[in-house]
DORO-730278 format. One line per field, with one value per residue (C-alpha): x negated, y, z; residue number from 0. Coordinates in steps of 0.5 Angstrom, whole numbers. Layout:
N
x: [X  ...];
y: [Y  ...];
z: [Z  ...];
num: [NUM  ...];
# end
This chain:
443
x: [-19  -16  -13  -15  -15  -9  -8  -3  1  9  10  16  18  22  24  22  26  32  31  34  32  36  40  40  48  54  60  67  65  58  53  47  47  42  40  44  43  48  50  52  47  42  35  28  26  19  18  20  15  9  10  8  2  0  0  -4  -9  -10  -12  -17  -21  -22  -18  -22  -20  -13  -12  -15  -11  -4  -5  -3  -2  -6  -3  -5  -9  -7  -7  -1  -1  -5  -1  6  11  17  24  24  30  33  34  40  40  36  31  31  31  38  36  41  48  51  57  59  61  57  63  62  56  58  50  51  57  54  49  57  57  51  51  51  46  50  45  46  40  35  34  27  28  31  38  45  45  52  56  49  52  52  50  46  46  42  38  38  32  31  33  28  26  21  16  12  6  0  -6  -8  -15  -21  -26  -24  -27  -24  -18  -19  -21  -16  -11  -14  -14  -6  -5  -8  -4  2  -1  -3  0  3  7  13  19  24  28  28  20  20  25  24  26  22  17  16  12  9  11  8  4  1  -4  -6  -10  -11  -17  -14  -20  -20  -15  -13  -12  -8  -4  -2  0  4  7  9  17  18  24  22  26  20  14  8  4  -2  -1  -5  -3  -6  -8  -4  -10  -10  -8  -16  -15  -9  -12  -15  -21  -18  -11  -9  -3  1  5  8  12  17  22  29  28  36  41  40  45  44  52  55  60  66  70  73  79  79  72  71  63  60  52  50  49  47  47  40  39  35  32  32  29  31  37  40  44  47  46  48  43  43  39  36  33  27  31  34  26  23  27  25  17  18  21  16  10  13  13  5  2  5  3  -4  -4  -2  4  10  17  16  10  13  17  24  20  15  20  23  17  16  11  5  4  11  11  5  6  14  15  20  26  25  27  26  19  17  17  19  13  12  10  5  9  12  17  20  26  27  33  34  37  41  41  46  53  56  62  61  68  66  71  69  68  69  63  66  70  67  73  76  78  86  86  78  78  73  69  63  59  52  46  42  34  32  24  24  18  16  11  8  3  -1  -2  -7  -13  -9  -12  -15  -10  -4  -7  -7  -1  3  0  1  8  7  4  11  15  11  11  19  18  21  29  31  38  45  47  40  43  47  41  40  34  28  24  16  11  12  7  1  -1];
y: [-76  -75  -68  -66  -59  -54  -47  -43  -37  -35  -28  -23  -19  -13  -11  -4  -3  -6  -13  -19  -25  -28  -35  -35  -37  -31  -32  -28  -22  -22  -23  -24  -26  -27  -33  -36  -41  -45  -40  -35  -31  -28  -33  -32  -39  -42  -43  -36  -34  -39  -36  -30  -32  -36  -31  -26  -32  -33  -26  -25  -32  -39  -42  -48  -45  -44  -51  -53  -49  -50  -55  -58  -62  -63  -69  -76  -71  -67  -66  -64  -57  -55  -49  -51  -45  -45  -42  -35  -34  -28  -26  -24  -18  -21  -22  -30  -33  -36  -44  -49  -50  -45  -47  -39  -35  -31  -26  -26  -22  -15  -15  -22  -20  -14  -18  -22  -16  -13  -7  -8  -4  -2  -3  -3  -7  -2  -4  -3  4  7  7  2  -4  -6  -10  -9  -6  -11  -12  -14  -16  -13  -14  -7  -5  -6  -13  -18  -25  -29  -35  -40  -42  -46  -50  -57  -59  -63  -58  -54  -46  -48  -48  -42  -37  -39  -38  -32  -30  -32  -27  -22  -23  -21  -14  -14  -6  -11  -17  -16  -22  -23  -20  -12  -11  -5  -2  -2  -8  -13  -9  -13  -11  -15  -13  -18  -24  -30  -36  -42  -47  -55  -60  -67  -70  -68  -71  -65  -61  -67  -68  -60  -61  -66  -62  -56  -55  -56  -50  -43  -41  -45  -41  -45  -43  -43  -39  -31  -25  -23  -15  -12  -9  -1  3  2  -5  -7  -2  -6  -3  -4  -2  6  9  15  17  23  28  31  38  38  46  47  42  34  29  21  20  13  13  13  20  20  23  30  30  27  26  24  22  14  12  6  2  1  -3  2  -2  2  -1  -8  -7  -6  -1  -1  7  10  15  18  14  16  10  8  5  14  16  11  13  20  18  14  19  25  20  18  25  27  21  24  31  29  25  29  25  29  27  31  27  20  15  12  6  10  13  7  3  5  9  5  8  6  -1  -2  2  1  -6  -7  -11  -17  -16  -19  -15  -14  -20  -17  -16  -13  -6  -4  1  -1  5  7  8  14  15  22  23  29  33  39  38  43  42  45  46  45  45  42  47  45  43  47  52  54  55  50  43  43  39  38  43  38  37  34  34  35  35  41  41  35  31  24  20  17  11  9  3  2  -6  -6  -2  2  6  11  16  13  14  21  21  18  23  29  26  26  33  36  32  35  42  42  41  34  33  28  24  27  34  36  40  44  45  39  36  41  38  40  37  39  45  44  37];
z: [-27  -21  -18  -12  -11  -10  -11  -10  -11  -7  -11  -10  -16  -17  -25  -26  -32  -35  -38  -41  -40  -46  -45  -53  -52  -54  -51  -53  -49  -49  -57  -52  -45  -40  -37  -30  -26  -23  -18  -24  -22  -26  -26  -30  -32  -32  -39  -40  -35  -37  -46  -43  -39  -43  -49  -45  -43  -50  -51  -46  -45  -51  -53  -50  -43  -45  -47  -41  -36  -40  -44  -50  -57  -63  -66  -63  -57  -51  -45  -39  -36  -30  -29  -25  -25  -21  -24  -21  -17  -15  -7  -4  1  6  2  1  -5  -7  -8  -10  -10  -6  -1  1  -6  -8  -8  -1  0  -4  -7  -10  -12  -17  -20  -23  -26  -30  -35  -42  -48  -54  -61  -68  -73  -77  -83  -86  -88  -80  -82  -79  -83  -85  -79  -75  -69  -62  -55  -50  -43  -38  -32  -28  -25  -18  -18  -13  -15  -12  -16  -14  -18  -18  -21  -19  -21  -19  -17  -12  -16  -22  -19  -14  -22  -25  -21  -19  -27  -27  -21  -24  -30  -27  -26  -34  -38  -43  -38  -40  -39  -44  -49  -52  -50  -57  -54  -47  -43  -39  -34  -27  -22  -16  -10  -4  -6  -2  -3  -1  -2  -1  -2  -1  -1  7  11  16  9  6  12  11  4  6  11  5  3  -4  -3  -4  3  6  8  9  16  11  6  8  5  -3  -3  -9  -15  -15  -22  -24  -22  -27  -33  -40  -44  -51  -48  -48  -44  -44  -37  -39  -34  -39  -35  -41  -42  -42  -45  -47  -47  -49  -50  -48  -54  -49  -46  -39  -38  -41  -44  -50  -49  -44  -42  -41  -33  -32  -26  -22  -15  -10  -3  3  9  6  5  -4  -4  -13  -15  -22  -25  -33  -37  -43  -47  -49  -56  -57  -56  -60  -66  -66  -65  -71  -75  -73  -74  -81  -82  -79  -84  -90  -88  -87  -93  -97  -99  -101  -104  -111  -112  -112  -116  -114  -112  -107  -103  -102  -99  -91  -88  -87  -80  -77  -80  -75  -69  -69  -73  -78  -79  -84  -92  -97  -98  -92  -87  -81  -75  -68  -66  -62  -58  -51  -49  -42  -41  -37  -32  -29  -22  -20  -26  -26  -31  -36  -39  -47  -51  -58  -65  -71  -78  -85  -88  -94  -93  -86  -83  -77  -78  -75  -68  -68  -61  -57  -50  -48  -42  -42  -37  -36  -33  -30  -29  -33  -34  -41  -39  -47  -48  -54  -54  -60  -64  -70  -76  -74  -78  -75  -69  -71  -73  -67  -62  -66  -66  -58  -58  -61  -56  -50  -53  -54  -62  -61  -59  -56  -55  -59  -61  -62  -68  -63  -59  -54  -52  -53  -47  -45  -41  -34  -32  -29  -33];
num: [0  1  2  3  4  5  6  7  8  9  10  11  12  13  14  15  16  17  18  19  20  21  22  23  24  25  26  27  28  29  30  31  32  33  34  35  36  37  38  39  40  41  42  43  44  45  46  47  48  49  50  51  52  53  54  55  56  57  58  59  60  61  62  63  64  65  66  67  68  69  70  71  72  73  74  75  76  77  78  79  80  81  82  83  84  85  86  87  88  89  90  91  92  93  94  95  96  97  98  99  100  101  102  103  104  105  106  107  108  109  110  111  112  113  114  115  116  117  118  119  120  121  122  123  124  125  126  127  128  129  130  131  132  133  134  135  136  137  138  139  140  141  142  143  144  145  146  147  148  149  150  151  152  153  154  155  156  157  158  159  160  161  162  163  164  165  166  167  168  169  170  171  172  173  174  175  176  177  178  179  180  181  182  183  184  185  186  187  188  189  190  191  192  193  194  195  196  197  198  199  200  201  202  203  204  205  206  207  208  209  210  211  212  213  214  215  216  217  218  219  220  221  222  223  224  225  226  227  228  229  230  231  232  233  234  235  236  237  238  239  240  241  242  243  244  245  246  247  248  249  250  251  252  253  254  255  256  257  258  259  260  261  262  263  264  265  266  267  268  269  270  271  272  273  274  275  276  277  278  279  280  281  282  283  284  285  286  287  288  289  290  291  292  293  294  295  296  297  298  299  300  301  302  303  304  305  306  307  308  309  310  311  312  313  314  315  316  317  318  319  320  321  322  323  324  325  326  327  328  329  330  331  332  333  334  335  336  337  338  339  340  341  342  343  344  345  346  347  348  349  350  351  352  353  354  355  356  357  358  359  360  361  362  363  364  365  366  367  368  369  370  371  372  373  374  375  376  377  378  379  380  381  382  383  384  385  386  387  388  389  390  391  392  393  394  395  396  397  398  399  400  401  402  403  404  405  406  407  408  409  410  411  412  413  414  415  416  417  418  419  420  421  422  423  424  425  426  427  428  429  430  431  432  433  434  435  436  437  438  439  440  441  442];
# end
C-alpha cells in the first residue's frame, strides 16, 4: 500500500501548570529527574507524547481505528504507525525551538541558562490509609509553568480524507480536559496548552505538491511557505460530555500559609514560592509567585470526602470492628486513588487538581511560642517566627475524568461545598487559624 498523502501539524505549547516529564533515571541530587536533550535543556519526547495520545484515541474511537492510526502487534500481525510525531523542543527567548547540538553554551542566554535550573517538590508516599509511610520522603523535578516547545506531527496515508480527519481528531486531542504530559498528573502536574498551531498538507500523487514536499526542511526551524495558520477551539469547543469540571475562584478570608519546610533569616517558617516563567511581548522573563499545591488541597478533599460518605452512610466508628476501621474509604479509593498493598492493588484517582499560585498577597509576620501538651505552660527556647500570607484570589481548576457512584459523588461536592463556604482549610497552621477560604463573592 502506498502512502501517498501527508498531513501535517507545527504545534507551539506553553505548560500551563508544573510538569515532569520523568527521564525514569535519579541521580545524587535529584530522586526523579526530567527528561534533557543533549543540550541539558528540558525536552518532551515523542513516545511521551504519542502514550498519551493514543490512550485518549482509544477512549474516544474503536480500537480498529486506534490500531489503524497507531499502529500495532498481535503476535505474527501488525502494522507501523501512521501518526509520526517529532520530539517537542523547547524554544529560547526568541521564541525558536533549540535544535540539535548547540555551538554557543546555553549559559550564554540568561533564559536557557534558568531552564539549567529547575524547581524542585518535596513529597513523602501515602500509605493506603493517608499517612507518611516510612522512609517515603522524595523529590521530584519539575518543569515550571510558562516554559514554551514546539512539536511537529504528522499523518501519512493513502486517501487524502482520512488522512486530514485523523490529523484533525489528534489536533483536537490536544485540547482534550484531560491531556496532561508526563508525571504527578493526580497531584496537579502535566496541563498543556496549545498556543498557535499550523497545517499543511501534501498529495504526492501530484507533481507541483510532490515537488513542494520534497522542498520541505525536516528542522523545526524551518517553516514551510505552505503551512496556513489553525484557529484555536473556543472553551465550548475543548469540553467532554462524559467530563465534569470545577473552575473555583476561592478569596483567603485572613490568614494561609503552605510552608516550604525551610526558614529564612530571622523566620522560622516561611511560605513555598515557586518559580514560573511569564512572556511579555515575546520576550520570557522568570517571576516567583506563592504556591499552594494542588497535592495540600487534595489531602484535605479526600479527608473531608471520607468524612461526608460515612456521614451519608450512616457508617460511624463505634459501630465498627478493628477490622472495618482499618479498610479505606470506598469513596476515596476511587476518586483519590490508593497506593499499592498487599490487599489493595494500587489504582489511579479520578481527580486532576490544580495548582493554585497567588501573585502579590500581603505578608505578616506572627511570632508564636510552644506550650506543653501537658502541662500548658510554655516549652523553655520554644519562642518561634513565621510568615503567613494574608487575603489573596487563587484559582482551583478540578476535572472529573470518569463516571463515579452517584454517593461518592455526593460526597466529594459536599467536600467542595465546605471548601467554598470557609468550613475546609487549607494549607499548614490550620489549628492556629490559617487557611479558612470562601468562593469569591458574586460566583
Amino acid at each position: 500500500m502506498t502512502m501517498s498523502h501527508y498531513t501535517f501539524y507545527r504545534l507551539q505549547l506553553e505548560t500551563a501548570s508544573a510538569i515532569h516529564p520523568g527521564s525514569g533515571e535519579s541521580d545524587l541530587t535529584q530522586d526523579m529527574p526530567i527528561q534533557m536533550d543533549v543540550n541539558g535543556l528540558p525536552t518532551i519526547h515523542a513516545s511521551s507524547i504519542a502514550g498519551v495520545l493514543r490512550s485518549l484515541y482509544r477512549a474516544d474511537y474503536s480500537e480498529a481505528e486506534t490500531n489503524a492510526l497507531f499502529g500495532y502487534q498481535q503476535r505474527d500481525e501488525g502494522s507501523g504507525s501512521r501518526l509520526l510525531i517529532s520530539d517537542a523542543l523547547v524554544l529560547n527567548d526568541q521564541g525558536s525551538p533549540v535544535e540539535g547540538i548547540q555551538t554557543r553554551e546555553p549559559a550564554s542566554q540568561s533564559y536557557l541558562r534558568g531552564l539549567q535550573h529547575l524547581p524542585k517538590r518535596d513529597h513523602c508516599r501515602l500509605s493506603i490509609y493517608g499517612t507518611a509511610a516510612i522512609n517515603g520522603k522524595f523529590d521530584r523535578t519539575v518543569l515550571p509553568a510558562g516554559v514554551r516547545f514546539m512539536l511537529e506531527f504528522e499523518v501519512i496515508g493513502d486517501d487524502a480524507a482520512w488522512c486530514r480527519e485523523q490529523s484533525e481528531r489528534i489536533y483536537n486531542l490536544f485540547h482534550h480536559p484531560l491531556f496532561r504530559l508526563g508525571g504527578g498528573t493526580r497531584n496537579g502536574f502535566g496541563q498543556i496548552k496549545v498556543l498557535a498551531a499550523t497545517r499543511a498538507g501534501y498529495d504526492l500523487s501530484d507533481r507541483e505538491q510532490r515537488r513542494a514536499f520534497l522542498k520541505r526542511s525536516a528542522s523545526l526551524l524551518v517553516k514551510s511557505p505552505d503551512e496556513v495558520a489553525v484557529p484555536l477551539p473556543t472553551a465550548s469547543d475543548t469540553g467532554h460530555p462524559a467530563i465534569k469540571q470545577w473552575h473555583i475562584t476561592l478569596e483567603a478570608e485572613e490568614t494561609w500559609l503552605f510552608g516550604d519546610g525551610t526558614g529564612e533569616g530571622s523566620l522560622d517558617i516561611r511560605p513555598k514560592k515557586e518559580q514560573r516563567v511569564q512572556w511579555t511581548d515575546g520576550q520570557p522573563d522568570f517571576r516567583y509567585d506563592y504556591l499552594l499545591p494542588a497535592s495540600s488541597v487534595k489531602g484535605a478533599l479526600a479527608h473531608r470526602t471520607a468524612y461526608h460518605f460515612n456521614k451519608q452512610q450512616g457508617r460511624f466508628a463505634e459501630d465498627l470492628s478493628q477490622e472495618q476501621l482499618e479498610e479505606p474509604c470506598p469513596a476515596v479509593l476511587e476518586l483519590f486513588g490508593s497506593a499499592k498493598s498487599k490487599n489493595h492493588p494500587g489504582s489511579r484517582g479520578k481527580l486532576l487538581i490544580s495548582d493554585m499560585y497567588c501573585e502579590n498577597p500581603e505578608k505578616k509576620v506572627l511570632n508564636h511560642v510552644s506550650l506543653d501538651r501537658f502541662t500548658g505552660g510554655v516549652r523553655d527556647g520554644m519562642l518561634f517566627t513565621e510568615q503567613v500570607l494574608l487575603g489573596g484570589t487563587l484559582s482551583l481548576h478540578i476535572v472529573l475524568t470518569d463516571t463515579v457512584p452517584p454517593e461518592y459523588e455526593q460526597a466529594f461536592t459536599a467536600a467542595l461545598d465546605d471548601l467554598q463556604q470557609g468550613r475546609l482549610p487549607l494549607g499548614g497552621g490550620v489549628m492556629r487559624g490559617h487557611g479558612a477560604m470562601k468562593t469569591r463573592k458574586g460566583e
